[in-house]
PDB file of N, CA, C and O in Angstrom, chain B, residues numbered from 101:
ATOM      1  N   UNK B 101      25.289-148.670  51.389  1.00  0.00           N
ATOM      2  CA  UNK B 101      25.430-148.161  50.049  1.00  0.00           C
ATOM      3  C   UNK B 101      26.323-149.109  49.262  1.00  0.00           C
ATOM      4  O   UNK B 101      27.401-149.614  49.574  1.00  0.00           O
ATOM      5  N   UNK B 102      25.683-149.201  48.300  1.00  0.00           N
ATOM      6  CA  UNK B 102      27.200-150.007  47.024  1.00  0.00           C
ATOM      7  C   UNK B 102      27.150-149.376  45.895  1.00  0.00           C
ATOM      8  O   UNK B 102      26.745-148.222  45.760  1.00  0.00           O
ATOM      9  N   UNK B 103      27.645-150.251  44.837  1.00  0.00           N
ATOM     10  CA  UNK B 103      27.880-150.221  43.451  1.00  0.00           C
ATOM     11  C   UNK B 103      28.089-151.198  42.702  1.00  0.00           C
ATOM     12  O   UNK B 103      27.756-152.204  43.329  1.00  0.00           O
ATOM     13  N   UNK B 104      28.466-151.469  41.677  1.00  0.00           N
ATOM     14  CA  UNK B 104      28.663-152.285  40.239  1.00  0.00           C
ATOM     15  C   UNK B 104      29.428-153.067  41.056  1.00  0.00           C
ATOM     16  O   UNK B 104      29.296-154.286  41.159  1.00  0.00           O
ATOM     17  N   UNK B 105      30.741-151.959  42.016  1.00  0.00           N
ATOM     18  CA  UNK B 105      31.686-152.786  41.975  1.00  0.00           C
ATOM     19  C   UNK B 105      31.458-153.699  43.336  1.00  0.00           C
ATOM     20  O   UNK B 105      32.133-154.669  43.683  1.00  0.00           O
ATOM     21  N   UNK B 106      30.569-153.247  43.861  1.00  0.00           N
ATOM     22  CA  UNK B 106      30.240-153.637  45.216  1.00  0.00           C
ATOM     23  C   UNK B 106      30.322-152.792  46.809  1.00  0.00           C
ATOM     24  O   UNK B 106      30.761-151.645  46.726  1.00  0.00           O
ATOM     25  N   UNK B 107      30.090-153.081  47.661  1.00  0.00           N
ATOM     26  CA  UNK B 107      29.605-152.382  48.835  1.00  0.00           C
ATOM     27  C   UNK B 107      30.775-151.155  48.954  1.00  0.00           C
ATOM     28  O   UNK B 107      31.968-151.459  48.914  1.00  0.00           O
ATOM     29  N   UNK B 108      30.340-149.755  49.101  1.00  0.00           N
ATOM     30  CA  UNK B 108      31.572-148.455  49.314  1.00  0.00           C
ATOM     31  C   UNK B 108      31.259-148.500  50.921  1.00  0.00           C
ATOM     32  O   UNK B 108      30.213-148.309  51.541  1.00  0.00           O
ATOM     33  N   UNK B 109      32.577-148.829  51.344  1.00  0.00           N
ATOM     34  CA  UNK B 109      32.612-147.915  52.784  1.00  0.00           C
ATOM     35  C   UNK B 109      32.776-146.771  53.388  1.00  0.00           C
ATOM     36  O   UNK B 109      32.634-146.568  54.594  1.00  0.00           O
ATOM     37  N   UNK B 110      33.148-145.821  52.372  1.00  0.00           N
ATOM     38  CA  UNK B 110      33.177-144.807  52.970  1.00  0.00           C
ATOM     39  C   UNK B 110      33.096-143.840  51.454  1.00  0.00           C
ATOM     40  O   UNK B 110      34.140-143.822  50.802  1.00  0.00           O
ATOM     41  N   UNK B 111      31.754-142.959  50.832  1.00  0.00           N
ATOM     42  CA  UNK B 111      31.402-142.761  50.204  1.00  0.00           C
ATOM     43  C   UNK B 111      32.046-141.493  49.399  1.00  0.00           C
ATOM     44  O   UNK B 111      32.067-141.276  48.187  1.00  0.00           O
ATOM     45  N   UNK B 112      32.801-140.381  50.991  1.00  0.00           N
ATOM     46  CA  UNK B 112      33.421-139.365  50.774  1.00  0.00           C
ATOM     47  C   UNK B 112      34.505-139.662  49.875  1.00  0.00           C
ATOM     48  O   UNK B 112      34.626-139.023  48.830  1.00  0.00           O
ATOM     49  N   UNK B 113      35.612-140.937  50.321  1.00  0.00           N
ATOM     50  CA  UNK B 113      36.528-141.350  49.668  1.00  0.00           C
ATOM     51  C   UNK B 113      35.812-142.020  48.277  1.00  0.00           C
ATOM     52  O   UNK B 113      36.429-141.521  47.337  1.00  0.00           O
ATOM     53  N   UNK B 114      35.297-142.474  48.018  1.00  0.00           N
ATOM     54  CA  UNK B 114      34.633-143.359  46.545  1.00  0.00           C
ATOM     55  C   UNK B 114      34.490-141.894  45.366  1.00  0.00           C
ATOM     56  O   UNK B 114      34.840-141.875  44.186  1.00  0.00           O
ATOM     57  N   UNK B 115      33.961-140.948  46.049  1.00  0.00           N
ATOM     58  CA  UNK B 115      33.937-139.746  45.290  1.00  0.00           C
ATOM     59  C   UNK B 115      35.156-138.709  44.550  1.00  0.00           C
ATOM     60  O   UNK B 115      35.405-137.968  43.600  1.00  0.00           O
ATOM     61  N   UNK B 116      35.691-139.340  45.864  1.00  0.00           N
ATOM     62  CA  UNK B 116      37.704-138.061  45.642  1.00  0.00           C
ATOM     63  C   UNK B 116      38.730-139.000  44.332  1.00  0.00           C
ATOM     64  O   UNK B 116      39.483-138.616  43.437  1.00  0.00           O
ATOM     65  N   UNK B 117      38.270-140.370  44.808  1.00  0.00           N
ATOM     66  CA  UNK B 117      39.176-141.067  43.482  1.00  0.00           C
ATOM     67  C   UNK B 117      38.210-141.288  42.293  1.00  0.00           C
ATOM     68  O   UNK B 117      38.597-142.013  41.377  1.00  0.00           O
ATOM     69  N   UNK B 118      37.262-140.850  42.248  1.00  0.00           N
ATOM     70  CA  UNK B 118      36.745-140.780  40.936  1.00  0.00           C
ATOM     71  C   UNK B 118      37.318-139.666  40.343  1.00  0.00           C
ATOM     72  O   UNK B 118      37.909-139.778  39.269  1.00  0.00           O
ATOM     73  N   UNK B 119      37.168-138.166  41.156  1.00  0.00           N
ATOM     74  CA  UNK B 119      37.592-137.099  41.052  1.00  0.00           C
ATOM     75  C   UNK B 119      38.727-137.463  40.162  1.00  0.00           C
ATOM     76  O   UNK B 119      38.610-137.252  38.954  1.00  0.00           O
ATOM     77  N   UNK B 120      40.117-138.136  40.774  1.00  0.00           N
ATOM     78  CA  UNK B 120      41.226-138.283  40.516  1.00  0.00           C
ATOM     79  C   UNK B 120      41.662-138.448  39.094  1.00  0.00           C
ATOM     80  O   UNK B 120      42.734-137.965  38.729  1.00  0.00           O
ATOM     81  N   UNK B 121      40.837-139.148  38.222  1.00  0.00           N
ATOM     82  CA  UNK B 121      41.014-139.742  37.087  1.00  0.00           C
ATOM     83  C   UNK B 121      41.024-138.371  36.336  1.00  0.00           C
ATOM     84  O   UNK B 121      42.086-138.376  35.713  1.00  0.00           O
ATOM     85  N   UNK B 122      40.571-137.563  36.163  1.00  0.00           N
ATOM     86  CA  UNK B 122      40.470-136.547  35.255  1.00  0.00           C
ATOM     87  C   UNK B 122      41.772-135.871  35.057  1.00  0.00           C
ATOM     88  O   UNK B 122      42.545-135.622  35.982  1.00  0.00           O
ATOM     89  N   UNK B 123      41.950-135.631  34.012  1.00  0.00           N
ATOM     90  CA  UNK B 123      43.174-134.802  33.794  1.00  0.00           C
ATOM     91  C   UNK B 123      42.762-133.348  33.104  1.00  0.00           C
ATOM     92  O   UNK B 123      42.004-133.206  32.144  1.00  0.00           O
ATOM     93  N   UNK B 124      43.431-132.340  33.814  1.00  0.00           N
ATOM     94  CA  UNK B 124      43.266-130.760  33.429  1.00  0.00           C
ATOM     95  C   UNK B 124      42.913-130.762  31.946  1.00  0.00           C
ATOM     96  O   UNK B 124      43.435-131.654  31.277  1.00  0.00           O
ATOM     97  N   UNK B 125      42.180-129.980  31.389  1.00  0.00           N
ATOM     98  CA  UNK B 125      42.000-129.748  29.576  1.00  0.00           C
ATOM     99  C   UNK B 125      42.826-128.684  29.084  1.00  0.00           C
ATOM    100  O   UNK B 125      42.725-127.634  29.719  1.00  0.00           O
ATOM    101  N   UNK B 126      43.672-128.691  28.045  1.00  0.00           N
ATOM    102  CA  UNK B 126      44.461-128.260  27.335  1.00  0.00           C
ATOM    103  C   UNK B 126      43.811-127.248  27.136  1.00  0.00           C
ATOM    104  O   UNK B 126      42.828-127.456  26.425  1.00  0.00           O
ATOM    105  N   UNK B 127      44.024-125.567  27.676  1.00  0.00           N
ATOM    106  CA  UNK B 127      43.104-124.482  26.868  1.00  0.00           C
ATOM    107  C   UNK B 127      44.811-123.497  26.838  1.00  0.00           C
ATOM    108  O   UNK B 127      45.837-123.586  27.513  1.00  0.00           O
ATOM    109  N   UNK B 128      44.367-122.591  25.664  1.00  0.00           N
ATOM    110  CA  UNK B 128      44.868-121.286  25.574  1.00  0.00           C
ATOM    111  C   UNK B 128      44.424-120.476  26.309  1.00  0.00           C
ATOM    112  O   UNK B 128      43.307-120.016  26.070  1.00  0.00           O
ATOM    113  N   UNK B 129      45.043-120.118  27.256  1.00  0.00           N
ATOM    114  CA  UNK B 129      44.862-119.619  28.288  1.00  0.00           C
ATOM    115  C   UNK B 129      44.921-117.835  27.797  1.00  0.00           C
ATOM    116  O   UNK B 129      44.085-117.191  28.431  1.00  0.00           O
ATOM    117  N   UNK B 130      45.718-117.014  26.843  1.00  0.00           N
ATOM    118  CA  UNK B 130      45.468-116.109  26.009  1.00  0.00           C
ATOM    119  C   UNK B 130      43.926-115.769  25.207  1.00  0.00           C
ATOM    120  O   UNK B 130      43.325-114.697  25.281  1.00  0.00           O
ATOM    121  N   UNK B 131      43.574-116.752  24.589  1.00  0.00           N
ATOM    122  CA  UNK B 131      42.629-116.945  24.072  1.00  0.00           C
ATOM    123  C   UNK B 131      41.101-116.610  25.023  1.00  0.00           C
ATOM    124  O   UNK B 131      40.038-116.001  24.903  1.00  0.00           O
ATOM    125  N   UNK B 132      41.643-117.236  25.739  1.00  0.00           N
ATOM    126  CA  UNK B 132      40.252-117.791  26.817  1.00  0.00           C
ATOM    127  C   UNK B 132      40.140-116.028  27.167  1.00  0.00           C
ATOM    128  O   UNK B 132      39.021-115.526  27.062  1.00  0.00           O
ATOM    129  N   UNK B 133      41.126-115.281  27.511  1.00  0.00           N
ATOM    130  CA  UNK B 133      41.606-113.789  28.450  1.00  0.00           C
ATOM    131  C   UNK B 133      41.282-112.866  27.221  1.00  0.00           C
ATOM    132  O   UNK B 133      41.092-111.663  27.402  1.00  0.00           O
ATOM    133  N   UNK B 134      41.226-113.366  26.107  1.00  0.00           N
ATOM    134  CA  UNK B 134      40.756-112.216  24.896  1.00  0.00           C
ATOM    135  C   UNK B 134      39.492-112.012  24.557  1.00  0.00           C
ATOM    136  O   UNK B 134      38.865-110.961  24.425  1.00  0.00           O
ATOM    137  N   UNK B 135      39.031-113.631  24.371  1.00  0.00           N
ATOM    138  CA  UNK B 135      37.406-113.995  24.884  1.00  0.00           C
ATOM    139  C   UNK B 135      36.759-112.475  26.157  1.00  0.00           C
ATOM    140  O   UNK B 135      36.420-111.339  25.824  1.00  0.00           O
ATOM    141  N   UNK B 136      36.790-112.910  27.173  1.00  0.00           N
ATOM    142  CA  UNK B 136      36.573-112.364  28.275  1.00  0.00           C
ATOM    143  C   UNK B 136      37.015-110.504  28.055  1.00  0.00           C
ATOM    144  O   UNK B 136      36.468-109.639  28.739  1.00  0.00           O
ATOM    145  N   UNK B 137      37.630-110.321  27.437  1.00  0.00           N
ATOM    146  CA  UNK B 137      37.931-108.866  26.434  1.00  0.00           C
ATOM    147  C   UNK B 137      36.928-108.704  26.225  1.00  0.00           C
ATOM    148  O   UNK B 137      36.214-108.003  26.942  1.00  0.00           O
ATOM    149  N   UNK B 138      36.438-109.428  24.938  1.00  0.00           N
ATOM    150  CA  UNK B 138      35.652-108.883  23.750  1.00  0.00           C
ATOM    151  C   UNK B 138      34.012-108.710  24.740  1.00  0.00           C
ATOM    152  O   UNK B 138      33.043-107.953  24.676  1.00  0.00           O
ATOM    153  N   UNK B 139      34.322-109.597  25.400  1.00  0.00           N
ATOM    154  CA  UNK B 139      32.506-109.833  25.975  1.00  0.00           C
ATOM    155  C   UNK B 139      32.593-108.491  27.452  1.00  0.00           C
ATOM    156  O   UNK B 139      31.551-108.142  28.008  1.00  0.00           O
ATOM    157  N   UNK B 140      33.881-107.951  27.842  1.00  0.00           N
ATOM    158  CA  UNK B 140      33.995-106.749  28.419  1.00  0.00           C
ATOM    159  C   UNK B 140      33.511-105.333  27.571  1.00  0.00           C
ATOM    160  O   UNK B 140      33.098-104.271  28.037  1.00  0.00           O
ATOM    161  N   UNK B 141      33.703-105.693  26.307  1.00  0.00           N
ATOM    162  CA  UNK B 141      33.653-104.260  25.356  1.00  0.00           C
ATOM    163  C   UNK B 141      32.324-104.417  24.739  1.00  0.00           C
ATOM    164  O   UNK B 141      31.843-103.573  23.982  1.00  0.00           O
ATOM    165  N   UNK B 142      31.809-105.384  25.038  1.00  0.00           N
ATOM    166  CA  UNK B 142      30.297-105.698  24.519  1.00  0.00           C
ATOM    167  C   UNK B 142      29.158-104.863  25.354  1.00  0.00           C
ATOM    168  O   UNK B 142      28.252-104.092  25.038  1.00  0.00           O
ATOM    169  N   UNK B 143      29.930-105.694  27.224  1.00  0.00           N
ATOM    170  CA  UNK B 143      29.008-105.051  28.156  1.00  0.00           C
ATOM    171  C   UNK B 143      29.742-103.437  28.316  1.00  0.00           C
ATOM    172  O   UNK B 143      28.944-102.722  28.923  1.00  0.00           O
ATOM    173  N   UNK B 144      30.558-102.949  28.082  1.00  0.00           N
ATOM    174  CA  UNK B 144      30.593-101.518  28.004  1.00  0.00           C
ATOM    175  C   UNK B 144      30.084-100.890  27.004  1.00  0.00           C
ATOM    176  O   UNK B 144      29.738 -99.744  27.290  1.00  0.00           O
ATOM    177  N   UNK B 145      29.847-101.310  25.579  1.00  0.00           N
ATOM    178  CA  UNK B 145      29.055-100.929  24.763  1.00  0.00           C
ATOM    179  C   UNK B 145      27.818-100.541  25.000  1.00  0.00           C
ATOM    180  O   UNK B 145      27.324 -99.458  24.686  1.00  0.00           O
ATOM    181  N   UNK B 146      27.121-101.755  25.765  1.00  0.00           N
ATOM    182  CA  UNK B 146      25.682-101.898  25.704  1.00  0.00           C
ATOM    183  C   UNK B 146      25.495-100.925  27.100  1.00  0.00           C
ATOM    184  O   UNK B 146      24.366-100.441  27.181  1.00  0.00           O
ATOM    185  N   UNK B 147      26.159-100.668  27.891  1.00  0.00           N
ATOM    186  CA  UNK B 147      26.251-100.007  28.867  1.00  0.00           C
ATOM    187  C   UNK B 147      26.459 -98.273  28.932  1.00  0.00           C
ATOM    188  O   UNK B 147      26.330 -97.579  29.941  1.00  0.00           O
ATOM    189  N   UNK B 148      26.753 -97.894  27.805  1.00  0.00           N
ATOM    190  CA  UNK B 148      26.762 -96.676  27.126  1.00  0.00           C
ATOM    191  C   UNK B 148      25.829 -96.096  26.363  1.00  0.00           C
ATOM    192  O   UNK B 148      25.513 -94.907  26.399  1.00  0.00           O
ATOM    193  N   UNK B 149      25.151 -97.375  25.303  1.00  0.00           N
ATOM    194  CA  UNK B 149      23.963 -97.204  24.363  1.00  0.00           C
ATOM    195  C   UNK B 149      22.990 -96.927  25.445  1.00  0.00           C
ATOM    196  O   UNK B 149      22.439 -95.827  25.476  1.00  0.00           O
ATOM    197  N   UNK B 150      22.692 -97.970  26.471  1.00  0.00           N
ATOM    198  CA  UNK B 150      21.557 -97.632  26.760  1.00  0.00           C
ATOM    199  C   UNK B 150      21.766 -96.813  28.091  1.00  0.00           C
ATOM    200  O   UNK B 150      22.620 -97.035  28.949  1.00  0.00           O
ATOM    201  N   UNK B 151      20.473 -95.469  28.085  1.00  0.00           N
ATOM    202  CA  UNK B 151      20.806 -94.498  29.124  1.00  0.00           C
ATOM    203  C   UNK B 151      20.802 -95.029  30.547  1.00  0.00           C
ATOM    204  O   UNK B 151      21.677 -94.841  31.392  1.00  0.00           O
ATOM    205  N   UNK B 152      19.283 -95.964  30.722  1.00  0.00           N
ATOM    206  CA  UNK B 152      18.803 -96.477  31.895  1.00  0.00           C
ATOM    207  C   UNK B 152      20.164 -97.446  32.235  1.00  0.00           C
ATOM    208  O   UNK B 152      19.856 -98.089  33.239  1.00  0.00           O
ATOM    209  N   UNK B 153      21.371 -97.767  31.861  1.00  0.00           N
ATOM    210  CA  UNK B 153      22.428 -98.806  32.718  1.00  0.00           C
ATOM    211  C   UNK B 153      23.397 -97.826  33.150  1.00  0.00           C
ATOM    212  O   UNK B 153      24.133 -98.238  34.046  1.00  0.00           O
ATOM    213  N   UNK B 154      23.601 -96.637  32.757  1.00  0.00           N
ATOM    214  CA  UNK B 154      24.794 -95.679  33.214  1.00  0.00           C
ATOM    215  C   UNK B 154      24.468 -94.638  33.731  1.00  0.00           C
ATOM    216  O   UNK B 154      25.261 -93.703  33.842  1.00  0.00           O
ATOM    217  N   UNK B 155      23.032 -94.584  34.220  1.00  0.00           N
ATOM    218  CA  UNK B 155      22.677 -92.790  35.306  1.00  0.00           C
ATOM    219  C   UNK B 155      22.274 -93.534  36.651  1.00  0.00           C
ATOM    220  O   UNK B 155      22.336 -94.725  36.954  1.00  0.00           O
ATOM    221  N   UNK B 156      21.879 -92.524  37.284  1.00  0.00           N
ATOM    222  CA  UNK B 156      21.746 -92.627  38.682  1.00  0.00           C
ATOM    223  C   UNK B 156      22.514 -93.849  39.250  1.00  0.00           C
ATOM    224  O   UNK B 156      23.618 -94.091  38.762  1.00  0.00           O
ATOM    225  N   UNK B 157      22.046 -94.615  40.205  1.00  0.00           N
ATOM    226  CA  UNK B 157      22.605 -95.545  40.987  1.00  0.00           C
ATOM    227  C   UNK B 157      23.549 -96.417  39.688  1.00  0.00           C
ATOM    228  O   UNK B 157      24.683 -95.947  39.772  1.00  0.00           O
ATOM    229  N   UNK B 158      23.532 -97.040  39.018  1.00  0.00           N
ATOM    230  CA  UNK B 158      24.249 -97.596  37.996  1.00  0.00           C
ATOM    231  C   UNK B 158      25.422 -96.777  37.386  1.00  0.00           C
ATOM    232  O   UNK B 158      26.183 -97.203  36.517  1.00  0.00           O
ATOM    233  N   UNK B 159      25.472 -95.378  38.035  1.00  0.00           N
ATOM    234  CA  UNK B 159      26.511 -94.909  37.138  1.00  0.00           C
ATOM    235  C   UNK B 159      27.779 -95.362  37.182  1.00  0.00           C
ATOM    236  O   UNK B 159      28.612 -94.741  36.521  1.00  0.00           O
ATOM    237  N   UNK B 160      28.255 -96.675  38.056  1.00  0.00           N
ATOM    238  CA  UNK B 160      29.870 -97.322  38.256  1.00  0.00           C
ATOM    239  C   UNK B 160      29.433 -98.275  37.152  1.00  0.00           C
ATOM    240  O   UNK B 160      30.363 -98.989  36.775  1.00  0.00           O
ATOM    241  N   UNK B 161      28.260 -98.487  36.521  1.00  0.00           N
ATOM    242  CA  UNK B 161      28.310-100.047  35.582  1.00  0.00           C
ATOM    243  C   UNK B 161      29.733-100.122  34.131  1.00  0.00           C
ATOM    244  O   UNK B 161      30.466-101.007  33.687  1.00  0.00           O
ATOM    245  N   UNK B 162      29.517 -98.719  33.853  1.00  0.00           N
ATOM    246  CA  UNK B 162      30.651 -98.315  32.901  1.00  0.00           C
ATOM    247  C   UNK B 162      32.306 -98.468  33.433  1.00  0.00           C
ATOM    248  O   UNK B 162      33.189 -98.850  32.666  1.00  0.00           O
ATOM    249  N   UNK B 163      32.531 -98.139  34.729  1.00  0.00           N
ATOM    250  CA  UNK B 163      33.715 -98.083  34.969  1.00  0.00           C
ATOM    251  C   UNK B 163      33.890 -99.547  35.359  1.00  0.00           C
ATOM    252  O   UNK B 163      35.043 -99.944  35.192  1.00  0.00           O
ATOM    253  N   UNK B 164      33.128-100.349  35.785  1.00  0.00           N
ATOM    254  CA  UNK B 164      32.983-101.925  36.033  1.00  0.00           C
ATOM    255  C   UNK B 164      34.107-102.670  34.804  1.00  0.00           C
ATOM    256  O   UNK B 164      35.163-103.303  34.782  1.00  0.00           O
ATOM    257  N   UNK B 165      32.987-102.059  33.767  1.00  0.00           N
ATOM    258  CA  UNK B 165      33.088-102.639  32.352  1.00  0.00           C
ATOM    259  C   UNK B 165      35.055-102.232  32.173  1.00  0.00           C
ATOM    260  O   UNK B 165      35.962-103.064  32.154  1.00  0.00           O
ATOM    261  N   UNK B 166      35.165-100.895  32.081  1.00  0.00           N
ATOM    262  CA  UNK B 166      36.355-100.125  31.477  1.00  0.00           C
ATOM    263  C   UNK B 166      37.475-100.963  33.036  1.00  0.00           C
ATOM    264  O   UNK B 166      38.678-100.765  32.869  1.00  0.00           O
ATOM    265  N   UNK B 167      37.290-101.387  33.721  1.00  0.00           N
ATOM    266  CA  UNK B 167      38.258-102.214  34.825  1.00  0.00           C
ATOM    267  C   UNK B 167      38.576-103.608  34.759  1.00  0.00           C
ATOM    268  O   UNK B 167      39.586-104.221  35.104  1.00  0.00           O
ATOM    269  N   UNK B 168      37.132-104.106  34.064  1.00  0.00           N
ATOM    270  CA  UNK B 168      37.454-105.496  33.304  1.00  0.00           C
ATOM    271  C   UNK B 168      38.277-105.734  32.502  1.00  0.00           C
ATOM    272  O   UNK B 168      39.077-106.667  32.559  1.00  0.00           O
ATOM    273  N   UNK B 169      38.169-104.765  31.487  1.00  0.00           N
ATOM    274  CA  UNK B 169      38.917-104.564  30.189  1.00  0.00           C
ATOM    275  C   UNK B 169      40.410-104.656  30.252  1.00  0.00           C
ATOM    276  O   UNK B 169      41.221-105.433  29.748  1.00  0.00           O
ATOM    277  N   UNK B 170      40.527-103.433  31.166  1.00  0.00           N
ATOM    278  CA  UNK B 170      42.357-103.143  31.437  1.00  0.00           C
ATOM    279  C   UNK B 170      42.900-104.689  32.362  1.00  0.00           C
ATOM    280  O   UNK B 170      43.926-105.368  32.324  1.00  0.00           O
ATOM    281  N   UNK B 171      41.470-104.776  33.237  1.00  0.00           N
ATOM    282  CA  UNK B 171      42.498-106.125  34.369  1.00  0.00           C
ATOM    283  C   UNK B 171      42.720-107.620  33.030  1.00  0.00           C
ATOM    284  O   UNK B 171      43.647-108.430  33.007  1.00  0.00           O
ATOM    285  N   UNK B 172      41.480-107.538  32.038  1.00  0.00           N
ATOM    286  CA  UNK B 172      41.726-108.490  31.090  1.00  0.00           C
ATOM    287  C   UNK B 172      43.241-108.248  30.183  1.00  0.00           C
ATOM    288  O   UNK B 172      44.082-109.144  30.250  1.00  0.00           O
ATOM    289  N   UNK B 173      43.537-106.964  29.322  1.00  0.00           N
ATOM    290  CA  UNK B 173      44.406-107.095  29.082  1.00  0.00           C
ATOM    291  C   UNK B 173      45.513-107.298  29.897  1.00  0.00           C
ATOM    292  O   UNK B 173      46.297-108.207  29.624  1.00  0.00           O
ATOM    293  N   UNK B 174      45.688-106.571  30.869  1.00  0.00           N
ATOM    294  CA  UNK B 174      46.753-106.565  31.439  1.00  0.00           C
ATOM    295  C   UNK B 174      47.097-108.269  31.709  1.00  0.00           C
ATOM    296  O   UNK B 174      48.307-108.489  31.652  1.00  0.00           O
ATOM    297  N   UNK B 175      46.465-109.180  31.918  1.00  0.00           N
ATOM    298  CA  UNK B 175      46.322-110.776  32.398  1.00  0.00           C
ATOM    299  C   UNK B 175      46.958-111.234  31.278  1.00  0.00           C
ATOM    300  O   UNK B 175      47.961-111.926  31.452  1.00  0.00           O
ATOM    301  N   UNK B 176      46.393-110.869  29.567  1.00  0.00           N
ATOM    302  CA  UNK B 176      46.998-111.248  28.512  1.00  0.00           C
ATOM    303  C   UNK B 176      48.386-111.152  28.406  1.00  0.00           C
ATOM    304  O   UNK B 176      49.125-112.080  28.081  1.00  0.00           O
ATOM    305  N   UNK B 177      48.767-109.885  28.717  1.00  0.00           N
ATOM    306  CA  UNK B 177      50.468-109.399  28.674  1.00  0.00           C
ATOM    307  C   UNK B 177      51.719-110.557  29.912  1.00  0.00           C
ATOM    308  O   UNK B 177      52.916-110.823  29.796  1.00  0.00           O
ATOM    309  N   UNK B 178      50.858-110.887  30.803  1.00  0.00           N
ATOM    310  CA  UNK B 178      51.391-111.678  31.456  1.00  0.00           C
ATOM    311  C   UNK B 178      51.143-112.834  31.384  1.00  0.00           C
ATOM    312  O   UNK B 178      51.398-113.407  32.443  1.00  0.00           O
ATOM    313  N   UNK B 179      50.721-113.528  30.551  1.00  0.00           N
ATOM    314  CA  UNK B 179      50.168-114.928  30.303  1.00  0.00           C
ATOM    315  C   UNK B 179      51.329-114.388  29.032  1.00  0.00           C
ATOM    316  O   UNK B 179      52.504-114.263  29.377  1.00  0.00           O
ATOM    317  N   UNK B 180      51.017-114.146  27.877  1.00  0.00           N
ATOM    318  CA  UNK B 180      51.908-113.988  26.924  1.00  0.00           C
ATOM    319  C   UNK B 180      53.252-113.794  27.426  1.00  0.00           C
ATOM    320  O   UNK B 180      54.104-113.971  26.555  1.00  0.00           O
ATOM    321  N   UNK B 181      53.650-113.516  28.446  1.00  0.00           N
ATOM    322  CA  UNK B 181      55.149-113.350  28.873  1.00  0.00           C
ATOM    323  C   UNK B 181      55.838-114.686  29.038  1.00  0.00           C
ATOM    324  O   UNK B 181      57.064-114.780  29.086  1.00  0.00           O
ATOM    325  N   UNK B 182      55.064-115.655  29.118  1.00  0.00           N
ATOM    326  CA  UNK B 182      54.859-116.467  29.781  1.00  0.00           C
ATOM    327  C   UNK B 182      55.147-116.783  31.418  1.00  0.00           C
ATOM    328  O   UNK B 182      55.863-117.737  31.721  1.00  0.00           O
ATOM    329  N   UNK B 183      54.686-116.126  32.203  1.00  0.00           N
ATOM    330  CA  UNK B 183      54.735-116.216  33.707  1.00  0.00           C
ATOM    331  C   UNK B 183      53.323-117.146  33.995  1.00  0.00           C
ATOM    332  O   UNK B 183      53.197-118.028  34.845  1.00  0.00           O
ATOM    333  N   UNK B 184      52.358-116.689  33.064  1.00  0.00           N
ATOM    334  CA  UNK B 184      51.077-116.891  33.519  1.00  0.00           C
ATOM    335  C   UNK B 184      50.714-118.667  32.637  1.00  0.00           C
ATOM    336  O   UNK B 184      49.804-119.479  32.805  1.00  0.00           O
ATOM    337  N   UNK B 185      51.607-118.658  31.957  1.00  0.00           N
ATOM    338  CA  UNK B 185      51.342-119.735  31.257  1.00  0.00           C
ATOM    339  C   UNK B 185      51.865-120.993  32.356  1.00  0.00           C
ATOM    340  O   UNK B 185      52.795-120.820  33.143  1.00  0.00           O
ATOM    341  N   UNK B 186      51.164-122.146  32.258  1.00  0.00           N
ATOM    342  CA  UNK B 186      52.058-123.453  32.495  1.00  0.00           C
ATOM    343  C   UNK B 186      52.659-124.126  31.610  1.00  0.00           C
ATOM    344  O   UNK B 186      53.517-124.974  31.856  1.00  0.00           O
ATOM    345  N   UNK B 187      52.274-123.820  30.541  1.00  0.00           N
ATOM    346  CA  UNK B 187      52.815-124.635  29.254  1.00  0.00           C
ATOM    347  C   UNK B 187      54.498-124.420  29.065  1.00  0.00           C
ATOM    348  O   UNK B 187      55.357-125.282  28.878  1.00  0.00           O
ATOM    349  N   UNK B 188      54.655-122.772  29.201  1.00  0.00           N
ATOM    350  CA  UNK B 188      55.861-122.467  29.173  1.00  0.00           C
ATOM    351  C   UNK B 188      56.830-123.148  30.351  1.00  0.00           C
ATOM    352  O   UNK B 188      58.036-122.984  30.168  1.00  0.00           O
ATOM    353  N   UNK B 189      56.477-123.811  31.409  1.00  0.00           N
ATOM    354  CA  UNK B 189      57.607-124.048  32.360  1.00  0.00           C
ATOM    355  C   UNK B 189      57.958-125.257  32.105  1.00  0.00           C
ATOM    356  O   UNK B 189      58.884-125.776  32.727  1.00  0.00           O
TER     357      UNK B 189
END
């Protein structure tokens, strides 16, 4: 096997330091956890409207939804504390 740069000996390693170069992307990590909210209260919405997602065997799809919600906020309150943040340390 090679490359541009010439023959790789060992391909596993050629892969891990490519890996290396990347640096993490700057996100709001709040933001991202409010996101993931709104699209919780969407699928509990739509999970209420329609009958066929919340009877018989599906009837946990609602409490799914209403567990997302609370574990999402609750993630916000601790990211906002900043524990959850890295930015803050």
């Amino acid at each position: 096997m090679s490359t541009a740069d010439g023959p790789v000996s060992n391909p596993q390693q050629s892969r891990r330091d490519a890996g290396a170069e990347v640096a993490p992307a700057a996100v709001d990590t709040a933001r991202v956890l409010a996101v993931g909210v709104v699209l919780w209260c969407v699928a509990l919405a739509l999970t209420l409207a329609v009958p066929a997602l919340h009877t018989g065997a599906r009837s946990w799809w609602p409490w799914s939804c209403a567990v997302g919600i609370a574990g999402g906020l609750l993630a916000i309150l601790y990211v906002r504390r900043g524990r959850g943040n890295i930015a803050a340390h």
